[in-house]
N, C-alpha and C positions, 0 to 999 in steps of 0.2 A: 584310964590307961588307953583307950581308942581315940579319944582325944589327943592324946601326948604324939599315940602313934601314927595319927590324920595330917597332926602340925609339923610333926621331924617331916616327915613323907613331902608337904607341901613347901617345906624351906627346900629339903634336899632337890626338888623339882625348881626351885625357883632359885639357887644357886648354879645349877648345872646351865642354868639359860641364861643366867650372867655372864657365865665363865664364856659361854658358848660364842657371845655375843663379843666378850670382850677379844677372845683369842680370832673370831674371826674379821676382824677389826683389826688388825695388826698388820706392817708389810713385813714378809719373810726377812730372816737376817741375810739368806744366800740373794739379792735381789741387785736389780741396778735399774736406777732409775735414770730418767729424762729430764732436762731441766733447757726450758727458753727464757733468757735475758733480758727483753728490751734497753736499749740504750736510755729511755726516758719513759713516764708516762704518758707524752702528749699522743695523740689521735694515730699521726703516722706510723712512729716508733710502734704504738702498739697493733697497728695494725698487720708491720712486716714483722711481729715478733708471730700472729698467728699464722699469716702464709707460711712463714719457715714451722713451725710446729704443722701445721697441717701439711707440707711436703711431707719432712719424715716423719710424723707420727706414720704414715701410711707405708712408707718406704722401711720403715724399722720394723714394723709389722710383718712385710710378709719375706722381710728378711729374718727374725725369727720366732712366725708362726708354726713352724715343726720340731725348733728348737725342743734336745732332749733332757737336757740339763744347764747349769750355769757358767759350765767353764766349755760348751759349747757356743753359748751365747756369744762368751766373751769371745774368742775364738771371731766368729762369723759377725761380731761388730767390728772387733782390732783389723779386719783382714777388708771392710768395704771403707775406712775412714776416710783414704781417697775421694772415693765415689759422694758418701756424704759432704765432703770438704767442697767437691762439686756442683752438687746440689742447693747448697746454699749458697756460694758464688754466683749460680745460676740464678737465681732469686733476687739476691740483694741486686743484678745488674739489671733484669727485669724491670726494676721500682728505684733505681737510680740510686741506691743505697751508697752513699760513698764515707760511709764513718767508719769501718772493717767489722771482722769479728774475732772471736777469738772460739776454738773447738779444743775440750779437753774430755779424754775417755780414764778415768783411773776414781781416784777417794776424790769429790770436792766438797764442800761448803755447802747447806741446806738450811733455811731457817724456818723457825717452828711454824708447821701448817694446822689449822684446825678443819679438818673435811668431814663433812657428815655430822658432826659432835664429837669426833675423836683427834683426840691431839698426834700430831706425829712429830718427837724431837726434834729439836738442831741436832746438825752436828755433822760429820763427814762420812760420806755414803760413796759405795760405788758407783759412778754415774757417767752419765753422755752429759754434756755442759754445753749450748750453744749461745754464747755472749755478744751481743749486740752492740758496737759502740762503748760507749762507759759502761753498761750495764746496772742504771741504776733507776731502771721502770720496775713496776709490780713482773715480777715472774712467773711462769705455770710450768708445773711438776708435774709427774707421772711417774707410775713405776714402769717400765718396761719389758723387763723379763724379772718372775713370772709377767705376761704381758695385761696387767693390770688399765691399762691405757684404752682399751677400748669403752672401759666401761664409766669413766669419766664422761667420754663422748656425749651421753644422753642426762643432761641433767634433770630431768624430769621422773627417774628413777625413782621409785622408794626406797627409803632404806633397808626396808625387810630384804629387797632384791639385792638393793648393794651388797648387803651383805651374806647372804645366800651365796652369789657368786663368786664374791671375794674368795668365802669360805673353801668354795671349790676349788678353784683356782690356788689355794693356797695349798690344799691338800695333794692337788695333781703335781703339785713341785717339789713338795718335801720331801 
């Protein structure tokens, strides 16, 4: 009987770290993510697809880092798309960029990503969408708000931490 009661005790500990592992693993349903285009994979294209991610990944940050909820987000992205529309202009003339872009804030198109060991669906997400040219280079995602995107930043992370923070991060939003 102490045995029987050792092994339930040991699974039930060792499902709860499953569960714990898989749910904090997951991006929230209320979320909107980031997504950069490049026009192409060659060297250039991929190189102004990071300038433009690294402009606004920074700029969307501490546009909203105090952010209180998601229909505030939306709110305080809908209301600078200007600014960002700018910002990128700025950039592509910078680097002599002359193929255009296209900026979409609403549901777009996402294809299936594998990060960490965890699959994230296709499929259409709320998002910021900044399209390079054709846009048919490798792309880099992010989730935005909750602001997921910093932690991408360091890829030298462990998992343990990735997900640790994630997990927080996910709970401060819900």
């Amino acid at each position: 009987m102490k045995k029987i009661i050792i092994a339930v005790t040991i699974l039930f500990i060792y499902s709860i770290m499953i569960g714990s592992e898989t749910s904090a693993s997951i991006i929230p349903d209320e979320a909107i993510r980031f997504r950069v285009i490049p026009n192409s994979n060659e060297l250039e294209d991929q190189s102004i697809k990071l300038k433009v991610r690294d402009q606004l990944q920074s700029e969307l940050y501490f546009l909203l880092k105090d952010t209180k909820g998601i229909d505030d987000a939306r709110e305080k992205i809908g209301n600078e798309l200007d600014t960002i529309k700018q910002n990128i202009e700025n950039i592509l003339d910078a680097e002599n960029y002359k193929l255009g872009y296209q900026l979409s804030f609403g549901r777009n198109y996402f294809p299936e990503k594998n990060y960490k060991g965890v699959i994230y669906d296709a499929g259409y997400y709320e998002s910021l969408v900044v399209t390079l040219g054709k846009g048919e280079g490798d792309n880099w995602w992010c989730v935005l708000f909750p602001p997921l995107c910093l932690l991408e930043a360091d890829e030298s992370e462990e998992d343990v931490e990735y997900k640790f923070f994630l997990s927080e991060l996910i709970n401060k939003y819900l």
